[in-house]
C-alpha positions as CSV (number, residue, x, y, z in Angstrom):
1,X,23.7,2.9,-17.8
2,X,22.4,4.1,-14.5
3,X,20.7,2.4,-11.4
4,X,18.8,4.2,-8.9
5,X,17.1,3.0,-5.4
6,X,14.5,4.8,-3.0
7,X,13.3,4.7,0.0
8,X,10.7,6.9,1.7
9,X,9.1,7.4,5.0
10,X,6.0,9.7,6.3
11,X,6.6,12.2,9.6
12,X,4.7,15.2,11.1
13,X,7.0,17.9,12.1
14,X,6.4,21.6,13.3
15,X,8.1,24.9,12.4
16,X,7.8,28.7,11.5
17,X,8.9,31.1,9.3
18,X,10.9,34.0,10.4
19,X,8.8,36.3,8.2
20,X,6.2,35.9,6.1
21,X,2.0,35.7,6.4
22,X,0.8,35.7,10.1
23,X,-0.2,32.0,10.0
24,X,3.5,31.0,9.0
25,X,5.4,32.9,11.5
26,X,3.1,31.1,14.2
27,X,4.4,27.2,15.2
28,X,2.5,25.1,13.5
29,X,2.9,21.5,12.1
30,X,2.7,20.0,8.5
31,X,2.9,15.9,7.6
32,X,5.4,15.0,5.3
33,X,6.9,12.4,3.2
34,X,10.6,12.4,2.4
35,X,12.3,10.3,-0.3
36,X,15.9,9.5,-0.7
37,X,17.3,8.1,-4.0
38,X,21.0,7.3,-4.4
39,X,22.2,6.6,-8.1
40,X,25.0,5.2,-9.5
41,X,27.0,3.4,-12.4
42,X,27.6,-0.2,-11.4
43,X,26.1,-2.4,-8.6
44,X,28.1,-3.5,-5.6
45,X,29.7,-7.3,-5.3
46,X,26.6,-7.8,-2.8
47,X,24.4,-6.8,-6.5
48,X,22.9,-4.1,-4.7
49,X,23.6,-0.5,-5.6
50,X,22.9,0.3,-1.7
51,X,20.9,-1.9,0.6
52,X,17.9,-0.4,0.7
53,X,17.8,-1.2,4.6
54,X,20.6,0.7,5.1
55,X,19.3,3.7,3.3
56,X,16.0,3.4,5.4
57,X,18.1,3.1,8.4
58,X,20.0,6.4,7.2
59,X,16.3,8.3,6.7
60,X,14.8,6.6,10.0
61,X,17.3,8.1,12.0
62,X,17.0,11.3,10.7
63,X,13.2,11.6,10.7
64,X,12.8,10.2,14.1
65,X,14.0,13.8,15.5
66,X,10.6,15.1,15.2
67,X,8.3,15.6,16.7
68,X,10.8,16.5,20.0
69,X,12.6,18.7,17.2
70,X,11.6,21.4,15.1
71,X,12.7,21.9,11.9
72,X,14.0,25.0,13.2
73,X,16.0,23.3,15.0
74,X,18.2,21.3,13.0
75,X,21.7,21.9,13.3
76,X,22.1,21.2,9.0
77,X,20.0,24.3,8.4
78,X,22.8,26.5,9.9
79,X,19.9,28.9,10.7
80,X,18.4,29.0,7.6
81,X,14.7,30.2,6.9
82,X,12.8,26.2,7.1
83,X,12.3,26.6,3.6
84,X,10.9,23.0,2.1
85,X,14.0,23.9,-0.3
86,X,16.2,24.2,3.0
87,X,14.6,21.4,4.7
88,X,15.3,19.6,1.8
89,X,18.8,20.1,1.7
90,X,19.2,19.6,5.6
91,X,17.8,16.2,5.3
92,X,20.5,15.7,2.7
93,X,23.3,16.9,4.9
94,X,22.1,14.6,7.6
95,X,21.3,11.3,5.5
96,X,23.9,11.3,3.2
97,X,26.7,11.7,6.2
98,X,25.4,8.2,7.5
99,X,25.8,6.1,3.8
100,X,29.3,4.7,2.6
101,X,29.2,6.9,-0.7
102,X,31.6,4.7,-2.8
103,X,30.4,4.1,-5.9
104,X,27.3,6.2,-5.9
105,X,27.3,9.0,-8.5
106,X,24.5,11.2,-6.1
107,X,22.0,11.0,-3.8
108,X,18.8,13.3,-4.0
109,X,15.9,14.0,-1.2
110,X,12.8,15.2,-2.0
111,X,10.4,16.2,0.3
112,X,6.9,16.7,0.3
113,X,5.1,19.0,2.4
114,X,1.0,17.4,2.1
115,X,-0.1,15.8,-1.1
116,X,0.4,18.2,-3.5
117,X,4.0,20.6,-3.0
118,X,7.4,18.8,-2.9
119,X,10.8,20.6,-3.4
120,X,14.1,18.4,-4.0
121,X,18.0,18.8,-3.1
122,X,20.9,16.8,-5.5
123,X,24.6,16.6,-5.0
124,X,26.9,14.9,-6.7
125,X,29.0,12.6,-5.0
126,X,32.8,11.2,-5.7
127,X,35.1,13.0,-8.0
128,X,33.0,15.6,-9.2
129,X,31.0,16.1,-6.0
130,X,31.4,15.8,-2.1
131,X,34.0,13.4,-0.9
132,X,33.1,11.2,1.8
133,X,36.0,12.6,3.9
134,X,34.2,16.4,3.9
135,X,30.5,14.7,5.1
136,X,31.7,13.7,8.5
């Protein structure tokens, strides 16, 4: 038995590729949505896997560095080409390192780059994954 929650929100942000087609290596700006689901075994004493408000909190926070930040810019890329698979894994880095992990099992972000192309990053969290002690 598994439970899973998600929360998404919508953002414009700008980068550029290091190499690549002309109109990539150029700034320019795509909208997004990103989604973060956290799964686990058992439900909290509040019957909540994870308040959903504080995962929204978690992806607001992150999400409201654009547009004053690229994604270029992002400290969890560690200069990494802005890949939507590296922006991806970024966001995890950042969200993930505001959450009490304790009984969640993982959390995954997927992000969507327009309607149609989406790339996601899962980690396992706990024994078999990150400990909360090596996100901070």
């Amino acid at each position: 038995m598994s439970y899973s929650v998600s929360v998404s929100r919508r953002f414009r942000a700008a980068h550029w590729m290091p190499s690549g087609k002309a109109e990539e290596t150029a700034p320019h700006q795509h909208d997004y949505k990103i989604e973060a689901k956290v799964e686990g075994g058992s439900l909290r004493d509040t019957g909540f896997l994870l308040d959903i408000d504080v995962l929204g909190n978690a992806l607001e926070e992150f999400v409201a560095r654009f547009p004053k930040t690229s994604v270029n810019e992002l400290p969890e890329l560690h200069r990494l080409p802005p890949s939507m698979e590296n922006f991806a894994a970024a966001a995890w880095r950042a969200v993930v390192g505001r959450l009490s992990v304790d009984g969640l099992d993982s959390m995954t972000i997927t992000l969507w780059e327009g309607e149609d192309a989406h790339a996601s990053y899962t980690q396992r969290l706990g024994v078999e994954g990150i400990f909360k002690s090596e996100m901070k």
